[in-house]
C-alpha positions as CSV (number, residue, x, y, z in Angstrom):
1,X,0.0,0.0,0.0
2,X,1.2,3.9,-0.9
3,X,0.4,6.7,1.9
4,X,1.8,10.1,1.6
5,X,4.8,11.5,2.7
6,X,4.2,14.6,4.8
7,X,6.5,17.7,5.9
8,X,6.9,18.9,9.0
9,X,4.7,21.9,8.1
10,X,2.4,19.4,8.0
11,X,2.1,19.7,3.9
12,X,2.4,17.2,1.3
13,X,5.6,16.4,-0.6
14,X,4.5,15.1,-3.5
15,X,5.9,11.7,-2.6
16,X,4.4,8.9,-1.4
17,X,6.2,5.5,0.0
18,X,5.4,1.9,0.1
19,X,4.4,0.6,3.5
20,X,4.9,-3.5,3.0
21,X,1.5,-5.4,3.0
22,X,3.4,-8.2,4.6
23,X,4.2,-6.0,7.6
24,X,1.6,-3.7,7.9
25,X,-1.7,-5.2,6.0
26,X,-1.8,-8.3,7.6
27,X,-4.7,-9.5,9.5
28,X,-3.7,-8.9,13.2
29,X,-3.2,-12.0,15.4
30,X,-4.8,-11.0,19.3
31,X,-3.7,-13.3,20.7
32,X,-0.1,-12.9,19.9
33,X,-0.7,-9.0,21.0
34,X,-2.2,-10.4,24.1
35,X,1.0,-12.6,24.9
36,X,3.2,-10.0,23.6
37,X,2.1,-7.4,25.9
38,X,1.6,-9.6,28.9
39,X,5.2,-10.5,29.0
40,X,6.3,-6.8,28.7
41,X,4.8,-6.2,31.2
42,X,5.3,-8.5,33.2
43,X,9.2,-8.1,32.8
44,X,8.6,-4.7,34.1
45,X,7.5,-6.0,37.2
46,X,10.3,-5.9,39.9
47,X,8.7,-9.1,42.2
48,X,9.9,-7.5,45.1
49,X,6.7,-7.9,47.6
50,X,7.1,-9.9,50.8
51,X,5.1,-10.1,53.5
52,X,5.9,-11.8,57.4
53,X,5.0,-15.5,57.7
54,X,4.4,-16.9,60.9
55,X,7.8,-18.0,61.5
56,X,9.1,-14.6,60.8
57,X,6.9,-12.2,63.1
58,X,7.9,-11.2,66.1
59,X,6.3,-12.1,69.2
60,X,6.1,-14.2,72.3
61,X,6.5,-18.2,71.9
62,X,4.0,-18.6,75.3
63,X,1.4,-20.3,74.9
64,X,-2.0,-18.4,75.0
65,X,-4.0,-20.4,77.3
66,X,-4.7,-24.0,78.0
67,X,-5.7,-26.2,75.5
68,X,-9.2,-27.3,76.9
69,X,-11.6,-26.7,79.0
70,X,-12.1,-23.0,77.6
71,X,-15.3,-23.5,75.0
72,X,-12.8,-21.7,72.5
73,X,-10.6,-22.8,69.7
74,X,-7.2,-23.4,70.4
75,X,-4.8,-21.1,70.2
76,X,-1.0,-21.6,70.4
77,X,0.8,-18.8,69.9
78,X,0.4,-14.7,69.3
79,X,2.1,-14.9,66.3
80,X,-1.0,-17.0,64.7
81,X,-2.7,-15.6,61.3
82,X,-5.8,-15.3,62.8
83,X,-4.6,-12.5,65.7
84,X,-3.8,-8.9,65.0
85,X,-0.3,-8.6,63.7
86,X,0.4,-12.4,63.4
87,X,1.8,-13.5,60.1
88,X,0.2,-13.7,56.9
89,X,-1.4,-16.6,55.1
90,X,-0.1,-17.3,52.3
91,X,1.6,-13.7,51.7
92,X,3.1,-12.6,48.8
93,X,7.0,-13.4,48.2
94,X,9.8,-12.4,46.0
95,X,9.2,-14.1,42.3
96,X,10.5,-13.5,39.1
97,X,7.4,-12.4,36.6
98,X,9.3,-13.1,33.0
99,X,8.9,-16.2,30.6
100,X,9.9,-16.7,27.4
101,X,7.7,-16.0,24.4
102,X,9.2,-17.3,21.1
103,X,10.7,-14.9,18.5
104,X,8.2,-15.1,15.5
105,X,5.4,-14.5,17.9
106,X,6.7,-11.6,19.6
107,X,7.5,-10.5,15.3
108,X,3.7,-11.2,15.1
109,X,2.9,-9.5,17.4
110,X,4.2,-6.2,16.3
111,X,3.3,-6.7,12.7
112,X,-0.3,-6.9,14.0
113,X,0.2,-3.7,16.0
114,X,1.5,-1.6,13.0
115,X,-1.4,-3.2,10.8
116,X,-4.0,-2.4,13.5
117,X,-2.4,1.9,13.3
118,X,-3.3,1.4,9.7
119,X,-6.8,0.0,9.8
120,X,-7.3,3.0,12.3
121,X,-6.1,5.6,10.2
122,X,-3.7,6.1,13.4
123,X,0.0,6.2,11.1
124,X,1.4,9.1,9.4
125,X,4.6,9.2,6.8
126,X,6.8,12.0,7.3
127,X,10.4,13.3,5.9
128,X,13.4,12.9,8.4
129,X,14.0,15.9,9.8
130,X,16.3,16.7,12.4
131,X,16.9,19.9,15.1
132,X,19.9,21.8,15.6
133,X,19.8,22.3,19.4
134,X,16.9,20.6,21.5
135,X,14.0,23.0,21.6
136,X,11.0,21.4,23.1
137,X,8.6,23.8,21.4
138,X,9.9,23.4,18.1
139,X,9.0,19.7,18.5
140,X,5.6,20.8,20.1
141,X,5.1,23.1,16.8
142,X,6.0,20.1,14.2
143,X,3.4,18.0,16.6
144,X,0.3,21.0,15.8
145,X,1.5,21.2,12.5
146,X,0.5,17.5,12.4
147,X,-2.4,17.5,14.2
148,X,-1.5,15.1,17.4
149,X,-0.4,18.0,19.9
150,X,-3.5,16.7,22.1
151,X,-3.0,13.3,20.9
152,X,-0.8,10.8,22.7
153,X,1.6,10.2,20.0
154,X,5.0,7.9,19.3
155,X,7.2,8.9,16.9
156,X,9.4,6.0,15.0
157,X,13.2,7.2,14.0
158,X,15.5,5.3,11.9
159,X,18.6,6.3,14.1
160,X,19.2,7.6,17.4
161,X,18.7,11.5,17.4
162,X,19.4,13.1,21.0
163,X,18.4,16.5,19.6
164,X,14.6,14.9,18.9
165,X,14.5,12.6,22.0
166,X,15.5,15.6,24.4
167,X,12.9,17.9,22.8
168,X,10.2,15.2,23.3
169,X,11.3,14.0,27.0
170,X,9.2,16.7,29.1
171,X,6.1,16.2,26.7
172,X,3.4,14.2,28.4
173,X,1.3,13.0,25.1
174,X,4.6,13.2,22.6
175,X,7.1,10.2,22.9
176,X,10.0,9.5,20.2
177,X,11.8,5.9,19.8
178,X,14.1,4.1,17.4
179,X,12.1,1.8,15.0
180,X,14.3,-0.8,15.5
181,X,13.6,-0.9,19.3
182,X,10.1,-0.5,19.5
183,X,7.8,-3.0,21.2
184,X,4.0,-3.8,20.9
185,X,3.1,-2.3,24.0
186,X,4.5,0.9,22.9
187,X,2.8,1.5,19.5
188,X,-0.9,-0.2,21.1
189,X,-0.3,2.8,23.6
190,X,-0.2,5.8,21.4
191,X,-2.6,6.9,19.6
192,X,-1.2,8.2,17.0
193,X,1.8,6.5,15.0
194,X,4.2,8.8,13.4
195,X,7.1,7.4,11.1
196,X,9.8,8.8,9.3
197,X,10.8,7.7,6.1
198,X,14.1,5.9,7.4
199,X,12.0,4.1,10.0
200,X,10.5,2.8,7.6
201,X,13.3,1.6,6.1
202,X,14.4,0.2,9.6
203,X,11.0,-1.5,9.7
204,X,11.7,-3.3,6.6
205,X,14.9,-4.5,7.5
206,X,14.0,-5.7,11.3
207,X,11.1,-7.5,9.6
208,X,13.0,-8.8,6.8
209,X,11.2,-7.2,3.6
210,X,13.7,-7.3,0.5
């Protein structure tokens, strides 16, 4: 499929580039998003919960009162789960949150994100462009030029640009990321999807298209 190429003015080129249909009009596989997603995620996670057993409260080891003869349960110690600041049943406890998710699906997966940006009309082609100093409104001016200032919006680069990262970093809707790099999450997040021309390029080669 063609789609235009856009300036930063937010004006047409005249040029329009070929977004792969094996990359981005394929029919999107959920359930690959779904596992995708769920194990960024969950490598985010730092598993570092933990909660006092039983055995690691502190109390007294006397016991409570006599086993019988009361017309109560039995109770043998403070440091029980079912008194007030005795240990937790079955508390959380430090655990690793990754697993392994095979290559091609996690491929799939973003495939079916970039096709799902296209379906919605969410993905717009622009010319590289780079800034000479970081300048966080110029990059907010190129954003209303495009028309996703109040959208959340990621922007896919062909190479690392510190000038364009800076100038986005203190932007709350406006994000910028190396093609080459990005994850599902990431582009199912933003609203809009906004590629240069080398990123597309970039997504060609990470995907394999000759």
């Amino acid at each position: 499929m063609e789609i235009k190429v856009l300036n930063i003015q937010g004006q047409e080129t005249g040029r329009t580039i070929q977004l792969e249909d094996s990359i981005f009009g394929i029919e999107p596989n959920d359930h690959a998003i779904y596992l995708d997603v769920k194990q960024i995620l969950a490598n985010r996670r730092q598993g570092t919960h933990k909660s006092k057993q039983r055995n690691e409260v502190s109390g007294s080891t006397r016991k409570l009162k006599r086993q019988k003869g009361t017309g109560t349960a039995r109770a043998g110690s403070i440091k029980s789960p079912l008194f007030r600041g005795g240990g937790r049943i079955f508390g959380p406890v430090p655990r690793d949150y990754s697993f392994k998710l095979n290559k091609k699906v996690k491929q799939l997966a973003r495939k079916s994100a970039l096709a799902y940006k296209v379906k919605e009309n969410a993905l717009l082609v622009i010319e590289d462009f780079n800034l000479d100093t970081p300048k966080t409104k110029e990059f907010l001016n190129i954003c209303k030029n495009l028309n996703v200032a109040d959208k959340k919006t990621l922007f896919l680069l062909g190479e690392p640009n510190k000038n364009i990262y800076l100038s986005s970093r203190n932007l709350q809707k406006q994000t910028a990321a190396i093609a080459s790099s990005v994850n599902t999450y990431d582009i199912l997040n933003a609203n809009m999807l906004v590629l240069t021309e080398s990123s597309v390029d970039a997504l060609n080669k990470m995907f394999k298209v000759s």
